[in-house]
Structure formats: structure tokens, C-alpha cells
C-alpha angles and dihedrals in degrees: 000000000000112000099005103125104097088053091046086055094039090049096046088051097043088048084041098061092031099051101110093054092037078067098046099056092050098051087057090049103043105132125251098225127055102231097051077079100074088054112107089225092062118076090261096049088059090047098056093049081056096050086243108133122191124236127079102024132053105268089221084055096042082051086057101044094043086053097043089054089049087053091046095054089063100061094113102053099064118137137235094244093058095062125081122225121311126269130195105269108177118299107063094200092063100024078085100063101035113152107241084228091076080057097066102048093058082056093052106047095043087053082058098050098045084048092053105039091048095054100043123000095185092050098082092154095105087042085053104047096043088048085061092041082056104048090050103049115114123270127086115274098265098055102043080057096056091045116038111349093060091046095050106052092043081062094039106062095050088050094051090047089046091050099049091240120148102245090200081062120099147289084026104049072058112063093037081055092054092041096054097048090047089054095050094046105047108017102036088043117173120315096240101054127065110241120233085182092114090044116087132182104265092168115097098234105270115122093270093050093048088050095052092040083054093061102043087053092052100082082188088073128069107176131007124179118212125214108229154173106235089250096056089039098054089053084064108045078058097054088047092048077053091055103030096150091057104055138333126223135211119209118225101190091172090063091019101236129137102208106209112202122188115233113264087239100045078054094048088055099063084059123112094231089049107056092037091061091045091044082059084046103060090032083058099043082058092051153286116312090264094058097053084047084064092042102052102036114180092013096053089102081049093058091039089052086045090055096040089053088238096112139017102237089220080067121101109288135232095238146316139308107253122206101277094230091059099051117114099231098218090050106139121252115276081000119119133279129200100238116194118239096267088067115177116232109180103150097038103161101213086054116098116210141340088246092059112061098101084211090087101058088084105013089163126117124262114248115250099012120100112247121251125199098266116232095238117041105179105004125257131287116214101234095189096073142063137283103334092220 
């Protein structure tokens, strides 16, 4: 359904607040006869046009749920107009130009989660689920950090402080497991080695455009001056105004050049120091060093040796990710850790992709069985490779 966000969150709050009385009503109109159930105009009936099958679950809460999901599968649609003004949120040299869009869609994700936390903090189904939706929208690693992924986390961790939720729980002790791996992985980089991770295509695919997209990816060149007819020279003029906090362009009409130039701090940030300090930065923003130690478990020596430039973290690494909560706080670093038999193992690095762990097709729980922590929460995330989009 277009454009129904705003009522899904609007439903899920009034039935919310209304809930006992909700109850209440039904119980009075229940209908004598069984099959006056399966009419559309009886309580069930509504239900099962919904999906929303009764057993096992209140039907009021199964209506919430079922809404609050709805609402969750439109994140990413949210307009520009529903955002409020831009904020920093990590890389300095795009922050600038943020589409108020982004925006949005940080909104919108943090206004479910609340949602969902507040109403039931041991129902992290919808939380689950819209983490997975998240990791595998489109956009290469380093972008979607600096759009949605930064910005989230920045607004997560408050709201999991305010709301009294163990952040070392799942399924969020997973995804900042996942995030953190990704980051070191594909925005840290190796030390030797200059990152493009920051820099994108912005040409439309013609010769000139290739040939411009081939010098903003190569972090080894600063400036590089094209040779062109006024006409090709003009489109792109058009593809850099599009990209201005990558790089900036001066036209030369009497020899006919167009001289592109990449901005000092898009260049700064292929550098190793600098992407060691915002790699702190983002490390800090999750937590203290105590608490990534508990994070990570049995990597944590692995994201000590990233940051230090001593290892790539998409390297082998030195064990598995225990369950956080399992964790002994005072482990040593590198050294083991007990973890329980639901292991989590969200970086395995002989898994493929979060989209492909058939355990999230139905991560709902079975009716009549009592629910038991799953023992992978969002999927796994191949950390050897490259950028997971």
C-alpha cells in the first residue's frame, strides 16, 4: 500500500493505547456460532484478510505486530519532506550535501524501534527482520555508512540506554557485530594500501564519463585534466555539479580542457590516519573499549590488530564471535571465550551473505512451543571478501 506509513504507525500507536479496551469489546461481541467467524464482517474474518491468524498469540497483539511490520517495510520510502534538517553524521566531505531523504529513513527506522521496543522488549521479530531489510538495501558499504548505517547507530545506542535494553541482547549485539566487521573491513581497509572506499561512479556510462569514473576511484590520483569538444565537455560539467563534495572542475575554453580536482578532504580520507582515527570514532560512538570487547568476543584481537594497521580484518581470523552475553568480560585479548550452543556466528568466514541464510525466510517464532534464542539471529555476513552490497 503507497504512502501508508504514517497510518501503519498511527494504527499500531491508537491499538496500542487502546488495547485493554480493544479486549474488552471483543470479548462482549464474540459471536455465538462458530462459522460466523469465517465471515469478513466478524473480528476473524478481518484478521485473516490481514494474514493475521489467531492461536497462540493475542489477536490485538498479532494486529500490532502485523501493523508495525507493514510500517517497517516502508523505511526506505520515506520522503524528503518528512525529514527534518540535515546533521553531521560521520564523513565531513559528504555530510554537506546529505539528501534530506537519508534522513528520513533514520527517522523512520528509529520511530519503529522505539515502537517496537516500548511495546514489547522481548518481541524482537519486527527489529530482526528490519535489521535484515537494512543490511541488504542497495549502496556500497562506505556510503550506506555514511548514510544510514552512522546515523543510526549515533540514535541507537541512546535509545537503547533510554529504554533500559541490553544492548549486548539480540538481535542488537548482532548487527553491531556485523557493522563493525563490515567497517573494518571495507572502510578501514589495510594500512598499505589508500582506501576508495569514500569515492563512487557519478558518470552515466558514455567514454568521457568512464574515464572520469576511472579517476575519482583511483585514490593514487589528485587532479586529472580531460581534452574536449565544448559539447562533451559541458555533460560533464553536469555529472561533477552532481558530485560537488567529491571533487570540483575548471573549465579552460581557449585549449579546450576541463581540469577535475578531488576535494583536499575526500583525499585526507584515503589516508591511513584518517581512517584509523574515524574508524575510533565509530568504534567509540558504539561504546567504551570494554564494551566492544564484549561485542566482539573472540574478534576483538582481531579489531584491536584492524585499527592498529597490523591486520586486514577480512583476513582469517583468529576465532569466533560468542554470544556477547556470554562473553567473560576480563578475557584476555585474542584469548578464548565459553560460548554457549547457540553461538553466533555473524562474521563466519566460510558464510556467504546475509540474504542467503535460509533461516530468515520465517524467523518467527513456532505456535505452542516455547521460543528459544535462535542461533542466528540476522544471518551471516562473509567477511573475506569484498564489499558485502
Amino acid at each position: 500500500m503507497p504512502n501508508s506509513y504514517q497510518f501503519w504507525i498511527a494504527f499500531t500507536k491508537t491499538v496500542r493505547e487502546g488495547r485493554q479496551s480493544i479486549l474488552d469489546s471483543i470479548q462482549r461481541s464474540q459471536p455465538s456460532t462458530s462459522s460466523a467467524a469465517a465471515s469478513p464482517s466478524t473480528v476473524d474474518g478481518y484478521m485473516s484478510a490481514l494474514g493475521v491468524v489467531s492461536g497462540g498469540k493475542d489477536i490485538v497483539d498479532a494486529l500490532i505486530d502485523k501493523a508495525l511490520r507493514m510500517a517497517a517495510g516502508q523505511w526506505s520510502h520515506a520522503p524528503a519532506s518528512y525529514a527534518s534538517p540535515t546533521q553531521h553524521i560521520g564523513y565531513r566531505g559528504h555530510s554537506q550535501n546529505t539528501n534530506t531523504a537519508q534522513k528520513a529513513k533514520v527517522d523512520r527506522i528509529i520511530e519503529i524501534l522505539d515502537l517496537a521496543i516500548t511495546y514489547d522488549s522481548e518481541n524482537v521479530e519486527v527489529c530482526r527482520a528490519l535489521f535484515v531489510d537494512i543490511l541488504k538495501s542497495q549502496g556500497t558499504s562506505a556510503i550506506k555508512f555514511v548514510q544510514i548505517y552512522t546515523p543510526l547507530i549515533s540514535r541507537l545506542c541512546p535509545l537503547l540506554t533510554s529504554k533500559k535494553s541490553d544492548i549486548f541482547s539480540a538481535p542488537f549485539v548482532d548487527l553491531f557485530q556485523i557493522l563493525i566487521g563490515i567497517y573494518l573491513r571495507d572502510v578501514l581497509g589495510k594500512r598499505d594500501q589508500l582506501s576508495n572506499a569514500l569515492f563512487r561512479k557519478i558518470g552515466c556510462g558514455c567514454g568521457d564519463c568512464q574515464s572520469l569514473d576511472s579517476f575519482l576511484l583511483n585514490p593514487e590520483i589528485i587532479s586529472e585534466t580531460f581534452r574536449l569538444v565544448q559539447a562533451r565537455r559541458i555533460h560533464l560539467e553536469g555529472q561533477i555539479a552532481q558530485a560537488s563534495d567529491l571533487c570540483s572542475y575548471r573549465a579552460m575554453k581557449r585549449t579546450r580542457c576541463l581540469q577535475v580536482t578531488k576535494r583536499p578532504e575526500v583525499v585526507q580520507a584515503s589516508m591511513w590516519d584518517q581512517r584509523q582515527q574515524e574508524a575510533k570514532n565509530f568504534l567509540e560512538s558504539i561504546g567504551s573499549d570494554s564494551t566492544i570487547r564484549k561485542i566482539m568476543g573472540g574478534r576483538y584481537a582481531d579489531v584491536v590488530a584492524a585499527v592498529n594497521g597490523n591486520a586486514w580484518f577480512g583476513a582469517e581470523p583468529t576465532g569466533p564471535i560468542p554470544s556477547a552475553v556470554n562473553t567473560a568480560p576480563a578475557a584476555a585479548i585474542g584469548g578464548p571465550a565459553t560460548p554457549r550452543d547457540d553461538t553466533l556466528v555473524a562474521m563466519n568466514p566460510d558464510a556467504t551473505t546475509v540474504a542467503s541464510n535460509p533461516s530468515l525466510a520465517n524467523p518467527g517464532p513456532v505456535a505452542g512451543r516455547k521460543r528459544k534464542r535462535p542461533t542466528i539471529d540476522l544471518g551471516v555476513v562473509d567477511l573475506t571478501g569484498g564489499d558485502t552490497s
